[in-house]
C-alpha positions in Angstrom: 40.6 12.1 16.3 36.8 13.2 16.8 37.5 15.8 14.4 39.1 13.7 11.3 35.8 11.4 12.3 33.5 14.5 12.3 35.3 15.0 8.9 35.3 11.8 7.2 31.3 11.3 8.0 30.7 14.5 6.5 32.3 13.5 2.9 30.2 10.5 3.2 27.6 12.8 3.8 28.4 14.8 0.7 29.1 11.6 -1.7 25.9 10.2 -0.9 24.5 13.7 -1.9 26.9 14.0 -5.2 25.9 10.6 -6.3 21.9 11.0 -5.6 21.5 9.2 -3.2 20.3 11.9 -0.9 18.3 11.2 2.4 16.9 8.3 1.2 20.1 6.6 1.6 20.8 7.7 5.3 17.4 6.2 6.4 17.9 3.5 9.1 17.7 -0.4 7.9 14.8 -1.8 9.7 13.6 1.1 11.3 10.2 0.5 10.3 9.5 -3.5 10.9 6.8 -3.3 13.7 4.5 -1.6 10.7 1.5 -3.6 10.2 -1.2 -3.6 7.0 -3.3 -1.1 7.6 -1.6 0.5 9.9 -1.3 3.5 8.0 -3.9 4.8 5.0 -4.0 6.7 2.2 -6.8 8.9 2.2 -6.3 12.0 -0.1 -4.2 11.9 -3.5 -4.0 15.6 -5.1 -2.2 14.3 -8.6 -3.6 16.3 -11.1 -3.2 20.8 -9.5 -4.8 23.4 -11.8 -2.4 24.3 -14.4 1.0 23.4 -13.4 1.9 21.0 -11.3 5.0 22.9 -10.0 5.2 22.1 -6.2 1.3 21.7 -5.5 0.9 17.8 -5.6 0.6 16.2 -2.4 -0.7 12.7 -1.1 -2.1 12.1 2.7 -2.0 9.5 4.7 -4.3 8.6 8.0 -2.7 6.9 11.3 -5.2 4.1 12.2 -3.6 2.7 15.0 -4.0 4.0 18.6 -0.2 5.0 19.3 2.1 7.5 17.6 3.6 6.2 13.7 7.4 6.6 13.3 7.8 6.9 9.4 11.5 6.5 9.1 12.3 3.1 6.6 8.6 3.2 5.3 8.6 3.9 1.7 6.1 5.6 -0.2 5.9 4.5 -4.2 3.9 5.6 -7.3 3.4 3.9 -10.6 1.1 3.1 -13.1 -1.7 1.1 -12.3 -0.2 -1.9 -13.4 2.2 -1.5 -11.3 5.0 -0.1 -14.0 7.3 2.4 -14.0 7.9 2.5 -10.4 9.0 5.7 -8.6 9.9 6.1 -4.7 11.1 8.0 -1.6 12.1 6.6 1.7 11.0 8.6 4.5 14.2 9.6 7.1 11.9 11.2 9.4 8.6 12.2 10.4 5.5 10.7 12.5 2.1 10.5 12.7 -0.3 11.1 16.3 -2.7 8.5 16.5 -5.7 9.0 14.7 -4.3 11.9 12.9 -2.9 13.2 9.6 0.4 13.8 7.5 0.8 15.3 4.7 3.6 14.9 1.7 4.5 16.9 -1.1 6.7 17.4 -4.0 7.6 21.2 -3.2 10.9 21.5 -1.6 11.8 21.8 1.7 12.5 25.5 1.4 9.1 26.3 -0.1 6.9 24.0 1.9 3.5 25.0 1.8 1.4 25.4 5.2 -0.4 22.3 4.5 2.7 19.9 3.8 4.1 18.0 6.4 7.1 16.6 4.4 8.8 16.8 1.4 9.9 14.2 -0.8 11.1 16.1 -3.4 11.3 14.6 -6.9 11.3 11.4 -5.4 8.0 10.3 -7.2 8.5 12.2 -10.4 4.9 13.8 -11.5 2.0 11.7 -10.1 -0.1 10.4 -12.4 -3.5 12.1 -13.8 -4.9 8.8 -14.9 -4.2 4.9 -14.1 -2.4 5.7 -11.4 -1.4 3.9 -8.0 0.2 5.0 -4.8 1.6 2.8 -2.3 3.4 2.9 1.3 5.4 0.3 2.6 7.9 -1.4 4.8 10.8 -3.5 2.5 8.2 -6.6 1.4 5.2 -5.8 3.7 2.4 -3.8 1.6 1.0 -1.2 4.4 -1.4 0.4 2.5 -2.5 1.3 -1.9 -4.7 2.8 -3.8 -5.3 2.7 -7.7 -7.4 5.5 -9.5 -8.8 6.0 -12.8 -8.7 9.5 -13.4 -8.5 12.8 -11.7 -10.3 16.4 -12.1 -8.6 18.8 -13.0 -7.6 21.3 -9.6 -9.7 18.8 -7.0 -8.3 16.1 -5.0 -9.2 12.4 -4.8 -10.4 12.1 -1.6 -11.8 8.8 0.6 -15.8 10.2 1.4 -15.8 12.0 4.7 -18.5 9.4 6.0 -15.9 6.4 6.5 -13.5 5.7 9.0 -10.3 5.3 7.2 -9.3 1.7 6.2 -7.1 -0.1 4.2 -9.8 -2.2 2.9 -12.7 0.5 2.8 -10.1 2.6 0.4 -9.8 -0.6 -1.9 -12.9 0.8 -3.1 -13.1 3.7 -6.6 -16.3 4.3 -5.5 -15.6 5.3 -1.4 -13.8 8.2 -3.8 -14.7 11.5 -5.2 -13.4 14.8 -6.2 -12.9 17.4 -3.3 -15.9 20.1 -3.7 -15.3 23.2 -5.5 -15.6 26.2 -3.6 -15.9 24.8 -0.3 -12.4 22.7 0.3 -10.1 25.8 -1.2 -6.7 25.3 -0.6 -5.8 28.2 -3.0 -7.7 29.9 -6.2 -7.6 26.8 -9.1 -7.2 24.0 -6.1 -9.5 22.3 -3.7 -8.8 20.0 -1.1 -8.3 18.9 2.5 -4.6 18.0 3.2 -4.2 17.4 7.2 -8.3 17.3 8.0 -10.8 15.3 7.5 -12.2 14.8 4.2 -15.6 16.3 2.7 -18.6 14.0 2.3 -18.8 12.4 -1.4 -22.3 12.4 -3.2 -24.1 9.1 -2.4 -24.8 7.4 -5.5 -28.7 5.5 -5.2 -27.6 2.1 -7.6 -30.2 0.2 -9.0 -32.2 -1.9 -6.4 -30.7 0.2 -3.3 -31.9 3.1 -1.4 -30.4 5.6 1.0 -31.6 4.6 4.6 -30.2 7.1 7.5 -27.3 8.1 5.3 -26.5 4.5 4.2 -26.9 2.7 1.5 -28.9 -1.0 1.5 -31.1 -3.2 -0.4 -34.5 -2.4 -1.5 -36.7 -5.2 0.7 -40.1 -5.4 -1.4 -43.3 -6.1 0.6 -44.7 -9.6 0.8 -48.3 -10.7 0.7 -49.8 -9.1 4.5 -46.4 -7.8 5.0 -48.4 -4.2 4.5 -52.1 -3.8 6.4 -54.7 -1.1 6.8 -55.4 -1.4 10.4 -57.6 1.9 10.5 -59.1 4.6 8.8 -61.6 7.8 8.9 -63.6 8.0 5.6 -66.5 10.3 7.1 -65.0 13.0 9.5 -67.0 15.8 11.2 -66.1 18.4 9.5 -64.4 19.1 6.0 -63.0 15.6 5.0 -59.9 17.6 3.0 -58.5 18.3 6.0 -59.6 15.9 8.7 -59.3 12.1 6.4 -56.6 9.9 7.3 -55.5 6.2 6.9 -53.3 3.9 9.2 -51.3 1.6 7.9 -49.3 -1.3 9.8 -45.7 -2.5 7.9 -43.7 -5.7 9.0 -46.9 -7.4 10.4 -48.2 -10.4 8.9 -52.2 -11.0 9.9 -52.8 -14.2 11.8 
């Protein structure tokens, strides 16, 4: 009896297979309902490899929470940015260590490269080079997207090194930029940082903000008395080239 049970699961098996379902359809119902928002975040979409894409496209995803991730039921989709012409896998396996990284690709499971995780195949079709968006979910409950304008040719989209990953931080194109050439080489033509963490992006000085200790703020503009010269050496012994100086006091209003 165990054996013509043995034997009928595998022809299931084999007619989910034949019919496409694949492993998508073998994944467990529910088996991913204590996933919260946020929970999970993307952080790296490589979209757009030098020449062609073949098996080189990959998108990463960052475990926020502070206990292991299962991933089987959670379903990773891309579209356009409109949401349109939806494509997806459901993961059957996999998991994420706290705080870490995972990895997902379009090569095959036979040809893997080191820095994939998990395959899903075809799953997603070709990821978009422009007005594109990438999601992971659980049925109804949105865990995580990200929308992008455009992508460089050979360099991933990556969320700046700077920032601890968060679904809302990522909401943002310009927490974004392009892996650097010649320092994030995953292979000649292709640069980025699958499974670690990202590079720093360029910090972009807007109109009316400054850099401050590697952040960016508002300019504050000095007030009347907000600046004083509190002291100063006109006449020094000496040559006054080198020995002049000037104190100033900033903040403190005179009385």
């Amino acid at each position: 009896m165990l054996v013509v049970q043995s034997w009928v699961r595998g022809c299931a098996y084999g007619v989910l297979l034949f019919c496409g379902c694949g492993f998508d359809a073998l994944a467990v119902e529910g088996g991913c309902d204590d996933a919260s928002p946020g929970d999970l975040v993307i952080t790296e979409v490589h979209a757009n490899p030098d020449g062609s894409d073949g098996n080189r496209e990959y998108l990463e995803l960052f475990n926020a929470t502070g206990a292991s991730r299962p991933l089987s039921g959670l379903t990773v989709s891309a579209s356009r940015m409109d949401g349109a012409a939806p494509k997806s896998h459901r993961f059957v396996r996999g998991a994420i260590a706290a705080g870490d990284y995972f990895v997902m690709g379009n090569a095959s499971p036979a040809s893997l490269p080191a820095y994939v995780d998990y395959s899903y195949g075809d799953g997603l079709g070709s990821l978009r080079n422009t007005e594109g968006l990438v999601s992971v979910s659980c049925g109804e409950t949105l865990i995580d997207r990200v929308s992008y304008e455009r992508t460089t040719d050979g360099r991933a989209l990556q969320l700046d090194g700077r920032l601890v990953p968060e679904d809302a931080l990522n909401d943002d194109p310009d927490a974004w930029c392009a892996a650097e050439e010649r320092v994030d080489a995953l292979e000649p033509g292709n640069f980025g940082t699958p499974g670690a963490p990202n590079g720093l992006c360029e910090i972009s000085v807007l109109e009316g903000t400054c850099v401050d200790e590697g952040s960016t703020r508002i300019v504050i503009h000095p007030q009347p008395e907000d600046v004083r010269i509190t002291e100063w050496m006109p006449n020094p012994d000496g040559l006054d080239a080198d020995f002049e100086w000037v104190e100033v006091s900033f903040g403190a209003k005179a009385d």
